[in-house]
C-alpha positions as a Markdown table, in Angstrom:
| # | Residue | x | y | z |
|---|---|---|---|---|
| 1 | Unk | 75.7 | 100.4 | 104.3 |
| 2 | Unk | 75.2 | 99.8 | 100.5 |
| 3 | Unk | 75.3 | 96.2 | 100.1 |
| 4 | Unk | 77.5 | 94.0 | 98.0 |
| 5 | Unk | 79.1 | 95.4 | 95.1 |
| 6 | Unk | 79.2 | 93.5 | 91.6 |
| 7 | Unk | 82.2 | 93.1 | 90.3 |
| 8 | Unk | 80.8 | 93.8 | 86.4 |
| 9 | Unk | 79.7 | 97.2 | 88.3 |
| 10 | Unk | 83.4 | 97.8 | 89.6 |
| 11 | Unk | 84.7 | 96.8 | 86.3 |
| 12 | Unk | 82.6 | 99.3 | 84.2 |
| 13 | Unk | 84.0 | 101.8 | 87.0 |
| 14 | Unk | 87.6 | 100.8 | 85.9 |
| 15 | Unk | 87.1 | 101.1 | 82.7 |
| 16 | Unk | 86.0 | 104.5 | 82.4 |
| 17 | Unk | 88.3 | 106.1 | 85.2 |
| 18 | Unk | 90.9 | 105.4 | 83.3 |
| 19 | Unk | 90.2 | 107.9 | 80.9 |
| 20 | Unk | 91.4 | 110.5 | 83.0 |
| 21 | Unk | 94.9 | 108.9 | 83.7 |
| 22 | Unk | 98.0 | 111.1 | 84.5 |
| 23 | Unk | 95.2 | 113.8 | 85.4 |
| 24 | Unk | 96.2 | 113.6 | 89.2 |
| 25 | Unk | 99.8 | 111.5 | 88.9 |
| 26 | Unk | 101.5 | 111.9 | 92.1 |
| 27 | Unk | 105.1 | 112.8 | 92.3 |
| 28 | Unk | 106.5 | 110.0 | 94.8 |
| 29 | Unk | 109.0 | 111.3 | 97.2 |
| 30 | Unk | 112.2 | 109.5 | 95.4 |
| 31 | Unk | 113.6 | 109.0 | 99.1 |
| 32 | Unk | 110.8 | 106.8 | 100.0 |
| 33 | Unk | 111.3 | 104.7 | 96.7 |
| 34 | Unk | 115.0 | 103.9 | 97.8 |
| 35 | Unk | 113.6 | 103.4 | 101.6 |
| 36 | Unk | 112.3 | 100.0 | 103.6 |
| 37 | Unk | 111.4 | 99.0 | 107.1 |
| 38 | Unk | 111.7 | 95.5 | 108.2 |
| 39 | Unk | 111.9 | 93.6 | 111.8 |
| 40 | Unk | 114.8 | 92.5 | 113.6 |
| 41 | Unk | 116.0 | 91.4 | 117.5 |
| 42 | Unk | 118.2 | 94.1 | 119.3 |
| 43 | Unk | 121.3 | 96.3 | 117.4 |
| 44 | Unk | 123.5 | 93.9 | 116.5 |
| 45 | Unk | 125.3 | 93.4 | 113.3 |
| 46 | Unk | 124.5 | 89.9 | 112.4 |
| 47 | Unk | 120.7 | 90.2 | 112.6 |
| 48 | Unk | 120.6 | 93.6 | 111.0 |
| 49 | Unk | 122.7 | 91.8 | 107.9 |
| 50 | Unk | 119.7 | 89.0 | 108.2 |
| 51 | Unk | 117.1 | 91.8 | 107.6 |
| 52 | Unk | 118.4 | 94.0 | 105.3 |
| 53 | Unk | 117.8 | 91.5 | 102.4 |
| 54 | Unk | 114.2 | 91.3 | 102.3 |
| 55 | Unk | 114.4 | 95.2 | 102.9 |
| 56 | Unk | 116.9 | 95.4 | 99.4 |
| 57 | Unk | 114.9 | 93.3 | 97.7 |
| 58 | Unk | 111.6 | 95.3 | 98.4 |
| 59 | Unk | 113.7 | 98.4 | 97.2 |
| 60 | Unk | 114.5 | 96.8 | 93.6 |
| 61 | Unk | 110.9 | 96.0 | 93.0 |
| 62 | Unk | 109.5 | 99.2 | 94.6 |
| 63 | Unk | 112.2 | 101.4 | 92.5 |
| 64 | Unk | 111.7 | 99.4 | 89.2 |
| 65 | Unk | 107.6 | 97.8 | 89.6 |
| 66 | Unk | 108.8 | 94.6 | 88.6 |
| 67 | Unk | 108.0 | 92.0 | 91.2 |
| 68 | Unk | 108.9 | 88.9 | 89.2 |
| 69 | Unk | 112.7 | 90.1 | 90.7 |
| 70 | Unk | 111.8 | 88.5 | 93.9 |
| 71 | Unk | 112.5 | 85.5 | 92.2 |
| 72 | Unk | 115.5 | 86.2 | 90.2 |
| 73 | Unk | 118.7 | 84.5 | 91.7 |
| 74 | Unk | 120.8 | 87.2 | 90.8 |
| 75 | Unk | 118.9 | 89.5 | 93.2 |
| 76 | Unk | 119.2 | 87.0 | 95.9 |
| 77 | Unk | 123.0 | 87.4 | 95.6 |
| 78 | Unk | 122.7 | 90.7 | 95.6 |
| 79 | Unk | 120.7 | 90.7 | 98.7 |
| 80 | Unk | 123.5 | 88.8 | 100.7 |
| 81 | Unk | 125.2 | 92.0 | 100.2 |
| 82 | Unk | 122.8 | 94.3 | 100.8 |
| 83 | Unk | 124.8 | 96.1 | 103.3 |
| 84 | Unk | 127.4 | 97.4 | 100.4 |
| 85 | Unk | 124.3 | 99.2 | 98.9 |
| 86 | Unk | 123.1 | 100.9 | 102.1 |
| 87 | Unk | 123.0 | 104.5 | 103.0 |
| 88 | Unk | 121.7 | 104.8 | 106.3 |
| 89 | Unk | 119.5 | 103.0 | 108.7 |
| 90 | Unk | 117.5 | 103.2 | 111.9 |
| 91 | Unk | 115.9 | 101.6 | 114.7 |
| 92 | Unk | 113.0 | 101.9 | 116.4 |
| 93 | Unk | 111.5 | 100.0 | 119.5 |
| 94 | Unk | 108.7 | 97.9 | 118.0 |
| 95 | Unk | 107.2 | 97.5 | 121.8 |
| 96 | Unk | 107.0 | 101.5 | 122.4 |
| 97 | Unk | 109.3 | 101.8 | 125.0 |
| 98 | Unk | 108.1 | 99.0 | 127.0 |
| 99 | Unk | 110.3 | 97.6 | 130.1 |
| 100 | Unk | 112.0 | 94.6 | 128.6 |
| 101 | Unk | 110.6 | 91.2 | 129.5 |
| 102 | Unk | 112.7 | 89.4 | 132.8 |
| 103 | Unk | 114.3 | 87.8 | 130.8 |
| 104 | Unk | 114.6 | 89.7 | 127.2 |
| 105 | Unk | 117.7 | 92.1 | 127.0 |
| 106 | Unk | 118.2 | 94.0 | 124.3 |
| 107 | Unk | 120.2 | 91.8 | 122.3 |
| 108 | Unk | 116.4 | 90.6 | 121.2 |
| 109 | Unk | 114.2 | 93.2 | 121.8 |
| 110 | Unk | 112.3 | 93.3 | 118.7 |
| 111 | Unk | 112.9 | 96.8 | 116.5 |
| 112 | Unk | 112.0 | 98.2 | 113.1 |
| 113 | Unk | 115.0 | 98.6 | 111.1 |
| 114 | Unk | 114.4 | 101.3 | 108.8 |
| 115 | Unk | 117.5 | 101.5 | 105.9 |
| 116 | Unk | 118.1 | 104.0 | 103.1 |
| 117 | Unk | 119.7 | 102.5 | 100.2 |
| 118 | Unk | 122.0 | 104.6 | 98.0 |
| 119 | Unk | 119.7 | 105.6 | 94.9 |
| 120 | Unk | 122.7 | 105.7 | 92.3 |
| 121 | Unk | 123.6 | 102.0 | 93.4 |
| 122 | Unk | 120.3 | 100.6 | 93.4 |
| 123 | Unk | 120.0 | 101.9 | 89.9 |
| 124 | Unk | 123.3 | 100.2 | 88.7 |
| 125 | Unk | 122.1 | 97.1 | 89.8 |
| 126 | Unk | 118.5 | 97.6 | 88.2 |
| 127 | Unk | 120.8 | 97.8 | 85.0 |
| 128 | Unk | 122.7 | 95.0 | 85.9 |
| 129 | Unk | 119.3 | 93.2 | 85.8 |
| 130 | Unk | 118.4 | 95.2 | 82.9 |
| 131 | Unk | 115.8 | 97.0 | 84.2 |
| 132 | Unk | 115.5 | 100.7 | 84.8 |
| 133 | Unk | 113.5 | 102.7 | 87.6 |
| 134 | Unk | 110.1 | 103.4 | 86.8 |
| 135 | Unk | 109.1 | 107.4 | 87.0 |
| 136 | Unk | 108.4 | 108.4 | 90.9 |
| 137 | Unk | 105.5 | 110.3 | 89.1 |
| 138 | Unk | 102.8 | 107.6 | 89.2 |
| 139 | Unk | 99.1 | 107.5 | 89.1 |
| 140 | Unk | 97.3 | 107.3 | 92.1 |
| 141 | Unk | 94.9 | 104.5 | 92.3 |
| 142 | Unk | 91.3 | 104.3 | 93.5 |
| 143 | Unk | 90.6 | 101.0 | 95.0 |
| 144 | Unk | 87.2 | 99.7 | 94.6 |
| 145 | Unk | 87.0 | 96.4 | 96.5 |
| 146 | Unk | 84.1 | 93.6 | 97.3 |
| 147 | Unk | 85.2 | 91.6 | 100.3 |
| 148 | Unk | 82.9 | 88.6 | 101.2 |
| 149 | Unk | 84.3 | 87.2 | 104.5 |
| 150 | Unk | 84.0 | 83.4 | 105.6 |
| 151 | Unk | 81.4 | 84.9 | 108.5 |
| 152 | Unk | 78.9 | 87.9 | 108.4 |
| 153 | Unk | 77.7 | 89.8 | 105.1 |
| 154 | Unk | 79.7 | 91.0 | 102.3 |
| 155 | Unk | 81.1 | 95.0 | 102.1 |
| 156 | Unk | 82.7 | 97.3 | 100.1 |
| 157 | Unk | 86.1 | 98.3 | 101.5 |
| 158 | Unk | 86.1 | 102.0 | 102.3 |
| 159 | Unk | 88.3 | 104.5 | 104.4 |
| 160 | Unk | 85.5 | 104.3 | 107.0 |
| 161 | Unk | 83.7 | 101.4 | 106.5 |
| 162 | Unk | 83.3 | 99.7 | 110.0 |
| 163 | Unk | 82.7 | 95.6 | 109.1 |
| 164 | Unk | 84.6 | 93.2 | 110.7 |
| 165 | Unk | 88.3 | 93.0 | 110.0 |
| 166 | Unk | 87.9 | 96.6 | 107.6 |
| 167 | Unk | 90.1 | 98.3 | 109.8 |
| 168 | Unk | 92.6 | 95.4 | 109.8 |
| 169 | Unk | 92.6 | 95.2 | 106.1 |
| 170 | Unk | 92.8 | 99.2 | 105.6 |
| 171 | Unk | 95.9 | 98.8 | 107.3 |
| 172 | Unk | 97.3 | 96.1 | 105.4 |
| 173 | Unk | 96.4 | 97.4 | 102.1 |
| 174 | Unk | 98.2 | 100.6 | 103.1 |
| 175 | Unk | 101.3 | 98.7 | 104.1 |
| 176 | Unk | 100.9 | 97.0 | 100.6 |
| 177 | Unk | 100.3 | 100.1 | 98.5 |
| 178 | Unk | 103.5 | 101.6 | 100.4 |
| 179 | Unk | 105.9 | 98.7 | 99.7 |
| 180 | Unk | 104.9 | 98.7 | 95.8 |
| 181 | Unk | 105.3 | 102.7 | 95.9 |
| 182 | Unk | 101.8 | 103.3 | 94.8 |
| 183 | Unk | 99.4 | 106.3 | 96.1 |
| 184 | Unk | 96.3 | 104.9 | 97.3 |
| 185 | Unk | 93.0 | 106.5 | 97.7 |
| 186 | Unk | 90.7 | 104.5 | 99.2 |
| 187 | Unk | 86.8 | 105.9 | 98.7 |
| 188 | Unk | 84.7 | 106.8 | 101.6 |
| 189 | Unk | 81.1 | 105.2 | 101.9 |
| 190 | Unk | 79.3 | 108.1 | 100.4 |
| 191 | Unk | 81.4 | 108.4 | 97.6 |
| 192 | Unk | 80.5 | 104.4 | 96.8 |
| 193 | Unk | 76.8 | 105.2 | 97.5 |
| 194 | Unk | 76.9 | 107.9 | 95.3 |
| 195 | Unk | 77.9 | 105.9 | 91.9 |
| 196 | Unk | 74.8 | 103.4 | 92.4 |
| 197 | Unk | 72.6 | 105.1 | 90.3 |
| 198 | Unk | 75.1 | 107.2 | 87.7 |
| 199 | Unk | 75.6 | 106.9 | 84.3 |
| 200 | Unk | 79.0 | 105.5 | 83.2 |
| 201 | Unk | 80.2 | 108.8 | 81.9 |
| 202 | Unk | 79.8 | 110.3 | 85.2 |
| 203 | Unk | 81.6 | 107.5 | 87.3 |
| 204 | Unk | 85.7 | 109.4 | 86.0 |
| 205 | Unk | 84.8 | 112.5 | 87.7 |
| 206 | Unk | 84.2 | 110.9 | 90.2 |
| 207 | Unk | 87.7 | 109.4 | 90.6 |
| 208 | Unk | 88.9 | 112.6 | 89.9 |
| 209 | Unk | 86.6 | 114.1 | 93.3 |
| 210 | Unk | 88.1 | 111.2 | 95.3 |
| 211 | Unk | 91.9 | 112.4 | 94.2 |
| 212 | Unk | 92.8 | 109.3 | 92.1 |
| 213 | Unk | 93.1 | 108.9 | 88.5 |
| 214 | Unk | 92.9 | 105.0 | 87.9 |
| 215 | Unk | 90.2 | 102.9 | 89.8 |
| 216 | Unk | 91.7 | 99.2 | 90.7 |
| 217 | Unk | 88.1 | 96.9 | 90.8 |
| 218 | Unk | 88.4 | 93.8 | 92.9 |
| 219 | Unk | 86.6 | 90.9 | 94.7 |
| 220 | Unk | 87.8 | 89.1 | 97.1 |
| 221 | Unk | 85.8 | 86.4 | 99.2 |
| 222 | Unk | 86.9 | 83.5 | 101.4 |
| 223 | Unk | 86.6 | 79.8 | 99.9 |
| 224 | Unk | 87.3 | 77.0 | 102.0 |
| 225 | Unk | 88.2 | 75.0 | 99.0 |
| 226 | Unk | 90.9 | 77.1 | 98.2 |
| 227 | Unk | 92.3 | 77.0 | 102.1 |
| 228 | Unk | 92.4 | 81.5 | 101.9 |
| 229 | Unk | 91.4 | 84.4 | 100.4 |
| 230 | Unk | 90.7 | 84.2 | 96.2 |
| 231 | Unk | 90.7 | 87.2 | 94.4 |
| 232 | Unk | 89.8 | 88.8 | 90.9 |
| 233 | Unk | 91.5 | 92.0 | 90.4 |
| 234 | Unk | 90.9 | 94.4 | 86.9 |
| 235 | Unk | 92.3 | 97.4 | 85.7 |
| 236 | Unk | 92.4 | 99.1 | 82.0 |
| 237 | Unk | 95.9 | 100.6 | 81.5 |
| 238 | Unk | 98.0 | 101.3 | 78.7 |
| 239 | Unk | 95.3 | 100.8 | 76.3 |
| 240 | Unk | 95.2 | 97.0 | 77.8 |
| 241 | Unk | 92.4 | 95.6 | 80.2 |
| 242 | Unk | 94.2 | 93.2 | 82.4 |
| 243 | Unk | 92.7 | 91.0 | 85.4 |
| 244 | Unk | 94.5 | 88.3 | 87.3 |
| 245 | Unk | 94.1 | 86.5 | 90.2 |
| 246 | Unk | 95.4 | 84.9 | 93.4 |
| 247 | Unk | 94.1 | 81.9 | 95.6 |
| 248 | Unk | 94.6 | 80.7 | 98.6 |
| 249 | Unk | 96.5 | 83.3 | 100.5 |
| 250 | Unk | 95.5 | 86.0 | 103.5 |
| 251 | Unk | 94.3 | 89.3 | 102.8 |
| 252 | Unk | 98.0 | 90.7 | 103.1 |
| 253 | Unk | 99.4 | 88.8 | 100.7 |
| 254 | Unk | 96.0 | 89.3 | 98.4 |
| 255 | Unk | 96.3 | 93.1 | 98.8 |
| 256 | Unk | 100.7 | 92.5 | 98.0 |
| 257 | Unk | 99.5 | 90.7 | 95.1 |
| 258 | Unk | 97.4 | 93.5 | 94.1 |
| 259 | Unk | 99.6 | 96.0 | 94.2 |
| 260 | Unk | 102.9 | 94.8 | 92.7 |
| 261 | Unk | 100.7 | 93.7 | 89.7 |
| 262 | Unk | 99.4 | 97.1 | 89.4 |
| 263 | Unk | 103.4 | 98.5 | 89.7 |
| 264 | Unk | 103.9 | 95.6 | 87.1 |
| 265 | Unk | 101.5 | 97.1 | 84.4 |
| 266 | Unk | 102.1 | 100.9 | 84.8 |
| 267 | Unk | 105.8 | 100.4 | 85.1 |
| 268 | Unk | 105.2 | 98.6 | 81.8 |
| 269 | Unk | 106.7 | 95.3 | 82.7 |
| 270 | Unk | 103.7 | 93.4 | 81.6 |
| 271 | Unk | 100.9 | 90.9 | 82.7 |
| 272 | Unk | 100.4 | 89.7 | 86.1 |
| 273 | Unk | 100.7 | 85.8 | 86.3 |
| 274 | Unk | 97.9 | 84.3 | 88.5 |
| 275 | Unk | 98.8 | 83.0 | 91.7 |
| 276 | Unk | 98.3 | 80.1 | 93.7 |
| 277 | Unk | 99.1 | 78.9 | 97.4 |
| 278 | Unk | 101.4 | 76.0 | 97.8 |
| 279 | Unk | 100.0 | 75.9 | 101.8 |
């Protein structure tokens, strides 16, 4: 495996794949947009109230790109009503079918609730909030990231990269890409081998060979210090080159952060703020 990536190498990559933004934009399915899964305990009414407002809040940022409404009060009233906004929903057995515990019933067997909110809704209260929903046609992004972990040597995060905890963090940064309606490409080995030696010129064709037309560079290594995961993300958009950064948190919530700041610059609702841990 090629060894550890520098991060001045994945920035030069960002830098010139953006030139051939909008090239492969990706209509979204607008369903999806309006759409989010969460956990709760059994069928009844009371817990699926419980998780539907994480799942309507996920919907306003997802639809709009704007993550700094997680923390707008107004949206946390509007969440303890998220079942006026809601379409449809569904359940399905997180345990596979599994004979219940002895003693678990279904009244808390665990399920994904999946909801469909009503699109013409969410977007009145995106106005409310004065925001607006951001195009379902959105680039896709090619994530280019340098993972040092607290044990074992560094790698380069690929579709089939085979280091410990890749396949874990594939996962997660899927799960992340999806909640922030993004499309992901993630590279495989050979395409990262291949850019070692090219010229920067050559590096936005290949983001256009891997299907993506903006590459998001990142590092992100384990510090003790710092208690979790820091991270130093970069990508040129807009005509802007924008980094930011998050310390302290696990690789979900580092590949979260990553993604709702890139919704936050391409749905034009500005700069990431750098993020730190209160654990």
């Amino acid at each position: 495996m090629w060894g550890r990536l520098k991060f001045v190498f994945l920035a030069a990559v960002a830098l010139v794949a953006a030139a051939c933004c909008s090239a492969n934009a990706k209509e979204i399915d607008r369903a999806d947009l309006y759409r989010a899964q969460s956990v709760t305990n059994g069928f009844g009414e009371a817990n699926r109230v419980r998780a539907l407002a994480p799942s309507l809040t996920e919907v306003l940022v997802k639809v709009s790109g704007d993550p700094r409404l997680t923390s707008d009060p107004r949206v946390a009233e509007m969440a303890a009503r998220a079942a006026d906004y809601v379409k449809d929903f569904s359940y399905r057995d997180l345990l596979n079918n599994r004979p219940p515990h002895d003693e678990q019933g279904t009244y808390d067997r665990p399920q994904y609730l999946t909801t469909d909110f009503e699109p013409d809704k969410i977007d009145a209260l995106l106005a409310s909030l004065t925001r607006k929903p951001w195009s379902s046609q959105r680039p896709a992004i090619v994530a280019l990231f340098d993972v040092k972990p607290m044990k074992g040597n560094g790698f380069a995060l690929a579709r089939d990269s085979d280091a410990a905890n890749a396949a874990d963090m594939r996962t997660a940064l899927m799960v992340a890409a999806r909640q922030a309606g993004i499309p992901l490409v993630l590279p495989g080995q050979d395409n990262i081998r291949s850019t070692r030696d090219k010229k920067p010129e050559a590096l936005a064709s290949m983001a256009k060979t891997i299907g993506g037309d903006l590459v998001l560079a990142g590092t992100m290594a384990w510090r003790d210090e710092a208690l979790g995961w820091v991270a130093d993300w970069r990508l040129l958009a807009n005509g802007k080159d924008y980094r930011w950064q998050v310390r302290g948190v696990s690789f979900d919530d580092a590949f979260r952060n990553a993604m709702l700041g890139t919704a936050q610059i391409l749905s034009g609702n500005g700069q990431p703020e750098a993020v730190t841990s209160a654990r």
